[in-house]
C-alpha positions in Angstrom: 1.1 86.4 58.1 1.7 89.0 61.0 -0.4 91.8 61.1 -0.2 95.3 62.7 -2.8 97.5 62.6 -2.5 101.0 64.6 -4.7 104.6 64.8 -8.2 105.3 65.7 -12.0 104.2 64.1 -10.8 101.7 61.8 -13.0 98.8 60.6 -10.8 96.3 59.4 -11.8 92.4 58.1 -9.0 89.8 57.2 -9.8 86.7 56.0 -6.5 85.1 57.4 -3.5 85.5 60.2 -1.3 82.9 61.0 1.2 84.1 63.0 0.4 87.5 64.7 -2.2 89.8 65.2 -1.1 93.5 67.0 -3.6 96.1 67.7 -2.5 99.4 69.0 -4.8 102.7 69.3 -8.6 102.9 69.9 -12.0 102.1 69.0 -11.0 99.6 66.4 -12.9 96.8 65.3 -11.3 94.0 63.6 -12.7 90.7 62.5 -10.5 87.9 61.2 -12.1 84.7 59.4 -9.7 82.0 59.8 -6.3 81.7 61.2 -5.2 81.4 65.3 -3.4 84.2 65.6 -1.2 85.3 68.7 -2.9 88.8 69.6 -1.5 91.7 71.4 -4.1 94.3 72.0 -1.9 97.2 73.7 -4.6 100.1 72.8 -8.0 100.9 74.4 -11.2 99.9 73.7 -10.4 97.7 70.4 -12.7 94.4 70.0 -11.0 92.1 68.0 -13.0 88.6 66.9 -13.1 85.8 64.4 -16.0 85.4 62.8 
């Protein structure tokens, strides 16, 4: 699955991405539990973990 996630202050969890994992914005926190995503972080300030 490809995922895009965009704005400000979210908290987001996934439990799996495959194929692509884009971040744009700030202050977002997302945590994915499996996958190996390719991730593109073009915001500022986003932390973005598997776990």
């Amino acid at each position: 699955a490809k995922v895009n996630i965009g704005g400000a202050d979210n908290k987001i969890s996934l439990d799996r991405v495959d194929a692509e994992l884009s971040v744009v914005g700030l202050n977002n926190t997302v945590t994915y539990r499996d996958g190996e995503p390719k991730v593109n972080d073009t915001g500022s300030n986003n932390s973005i973990t598997k776990g």
